[in-house]
N, C-alpha and C positions, 0 to 999 in steps of 0.2 A: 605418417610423413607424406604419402600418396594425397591424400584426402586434406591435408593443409597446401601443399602447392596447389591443387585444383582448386580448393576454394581463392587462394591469392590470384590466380590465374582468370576465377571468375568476378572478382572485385575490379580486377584490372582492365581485363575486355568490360566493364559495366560504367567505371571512370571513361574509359579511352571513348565510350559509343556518346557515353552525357557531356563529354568535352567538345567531341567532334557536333553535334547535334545542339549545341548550345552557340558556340560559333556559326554555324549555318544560319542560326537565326538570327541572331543578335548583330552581328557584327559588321563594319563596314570598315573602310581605309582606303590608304594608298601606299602603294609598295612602290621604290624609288629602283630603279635597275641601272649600273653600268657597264660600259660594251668593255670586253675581255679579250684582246687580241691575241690567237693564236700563236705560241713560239714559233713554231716552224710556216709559218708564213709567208714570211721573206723567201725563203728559200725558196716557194713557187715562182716568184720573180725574174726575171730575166732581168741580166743588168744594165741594159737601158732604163728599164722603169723602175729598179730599186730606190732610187734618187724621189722618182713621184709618189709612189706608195708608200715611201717611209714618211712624205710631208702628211700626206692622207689619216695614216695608220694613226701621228702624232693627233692629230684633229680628234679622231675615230676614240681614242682613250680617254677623250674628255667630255661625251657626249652622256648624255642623260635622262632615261626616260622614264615616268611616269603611269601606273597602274592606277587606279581611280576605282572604287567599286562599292555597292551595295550587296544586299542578298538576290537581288535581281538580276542587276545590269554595271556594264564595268565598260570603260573607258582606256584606251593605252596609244601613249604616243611622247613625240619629242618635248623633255620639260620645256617651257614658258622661257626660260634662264638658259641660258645657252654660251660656255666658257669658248666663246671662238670667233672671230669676225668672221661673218658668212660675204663680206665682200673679195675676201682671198678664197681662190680659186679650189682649193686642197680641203679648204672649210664645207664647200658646196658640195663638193666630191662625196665628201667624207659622211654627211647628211642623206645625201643620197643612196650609195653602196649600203649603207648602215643601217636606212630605213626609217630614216626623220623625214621621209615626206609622203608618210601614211598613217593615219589615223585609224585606230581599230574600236567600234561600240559590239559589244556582246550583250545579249538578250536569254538570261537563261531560262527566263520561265515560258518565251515565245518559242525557245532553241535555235537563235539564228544569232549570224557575226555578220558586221559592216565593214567592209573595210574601204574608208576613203581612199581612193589614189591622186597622186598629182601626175598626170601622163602628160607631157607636152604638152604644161599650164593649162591642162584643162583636167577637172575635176570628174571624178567616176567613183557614183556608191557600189560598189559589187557587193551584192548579199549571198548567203550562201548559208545552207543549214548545218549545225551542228551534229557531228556524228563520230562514237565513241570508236566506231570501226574506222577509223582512219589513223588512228593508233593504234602500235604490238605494244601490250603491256608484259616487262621486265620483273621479275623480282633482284634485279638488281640495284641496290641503294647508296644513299650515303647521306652526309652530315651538311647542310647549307643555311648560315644564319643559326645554330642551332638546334631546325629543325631535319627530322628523316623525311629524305625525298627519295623517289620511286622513280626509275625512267621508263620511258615511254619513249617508242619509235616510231616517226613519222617520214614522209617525203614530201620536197618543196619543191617548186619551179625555179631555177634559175634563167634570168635573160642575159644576153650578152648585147655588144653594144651594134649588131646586126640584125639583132630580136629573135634569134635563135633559141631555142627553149631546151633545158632539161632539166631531169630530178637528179636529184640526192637526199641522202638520208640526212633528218634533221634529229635532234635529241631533248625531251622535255622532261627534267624534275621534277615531279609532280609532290603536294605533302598532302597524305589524307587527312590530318591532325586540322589543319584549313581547309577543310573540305567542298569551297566552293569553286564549281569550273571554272576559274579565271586563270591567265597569263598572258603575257608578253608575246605581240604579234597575234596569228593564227593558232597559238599553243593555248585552247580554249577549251571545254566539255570534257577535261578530263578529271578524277575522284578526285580532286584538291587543286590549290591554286599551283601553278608555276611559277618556280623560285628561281630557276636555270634553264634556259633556252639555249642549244649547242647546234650555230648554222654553221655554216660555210667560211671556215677560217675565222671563225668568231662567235665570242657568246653573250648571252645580256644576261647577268647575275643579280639577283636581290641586292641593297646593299643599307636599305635600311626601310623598314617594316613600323606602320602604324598602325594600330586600332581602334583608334580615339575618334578620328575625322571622320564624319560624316557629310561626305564630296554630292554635289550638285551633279549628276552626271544627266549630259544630254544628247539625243538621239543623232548624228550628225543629218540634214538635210541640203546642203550645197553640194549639189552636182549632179549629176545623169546617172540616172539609177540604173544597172545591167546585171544581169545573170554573168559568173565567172565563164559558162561560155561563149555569152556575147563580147566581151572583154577579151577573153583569148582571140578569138577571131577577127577582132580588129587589129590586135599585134601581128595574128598571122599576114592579114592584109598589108597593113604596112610594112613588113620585111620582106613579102613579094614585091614591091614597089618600092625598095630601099634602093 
């Protein structure tokens, strides 16, 4: 009995390495994400701004972004199609807070991430290397799309509207089963793609998965290219001079 489970056990780990390994090579797509608003949200609110953040949060539920990727290199940012007039005020807002006005290229065989910024319509490449230590890896799991995703713990900067800066903890789904470093945002270089991204009063979820597509991805080059602490050091500047 012993010696029949082990052999199943080792047919299984021998499937599960030629699945994983056969996806790394072969496979390309794009993975579709939408933003997931927090229940208890609202509740951080004060009830002056409940009124503004509810029009906001309304925007924020119908936004939609776009994963692009080869075995190489991957693309992620705001789809093309966009369910919202961005000339209403809540629309911009909503774009903004949410993270539709940055563009992420990841480079895994270089090991580096771009992330365009729009800062006060002015354009900024911040590159920045990939690094698996910037994530606590969980054996804590669960079910997304299907597939078993792994968390991983990270922290982000947030700015406020004085350019004030601090962290929190951020949370990435990772699937080894897709075993290529890709996700949504800076949730990048970890053993499989990211299917759930869990920020700050909100999350971006898979919500529909291709394999088929074989996407054009291209290197972003419009803007000023800076190191993440050149980039910080100008917001610090600017918020002494605010």
């Amino acid at each position: 009995m012993k010696t029949s489970l082990l052999r199943k056990y080792f047919w299984y780990t021998v499937f599960f390495v030629f699945s994983v390994n056969l996806f790394a090579q072969d496979h390309s797509g794009s993975i579709h994400y939408s933003v997931v608003i927090d229940n208890d949200l609202m509740d951080t609110v004060d009830t002056k701004g409940k009124d503004l953040m509810s029009g906001i949060v309304n925007y924020a539920s119908q936004l939609e972004f776009i994963l692009y990727f080869n075995k190489d290199e991957s693309s992620f940012g705001l789809a093309n199609w966009i369910p919202l007039d961005e000339s209403d005020m809540n629309g911009k807002m909503a774009v903004m807070i949410y993270g539709g006005k940055s563009e992420f290229y990841t480079n895994l065989k270089s090991n580096y991430l771009i992330e365009r910024k729009d800062f006060l319509n002015n354009y900024f490449l911040v590159k920045k290397s990939l690094s698996i230590k910037y994530w606590k890896l969980t054996a804590e799991n669960k079910k997304i799309s299907g597939y078993t995703c792994f968390k991983a713990v990270g922290q982000r900067y947030s700015t406020d509207r004085y350019f004030n800066r601090t962290l929190y903890e951020v949370s990435a789904w990772y699937c080894p089963e897709l075993s290529l470093g890709f996700g949504p945002f800076e949730a990048v270089g970890l053993p499989g793609i990211v299917l759930e991204f869990n920020l700050k009063g909100y999350s971006v979820v898979a919500s529909k998965l291709d394999f088929t597509a074989d996407p054009k991805i291209t290197k972003p080059n419009q803007g000023t290219s800076v190191t993440q602490e050149e980039f910080d050091t100008m917001i610090e500047r600017m918020a002494k001079n605010y």
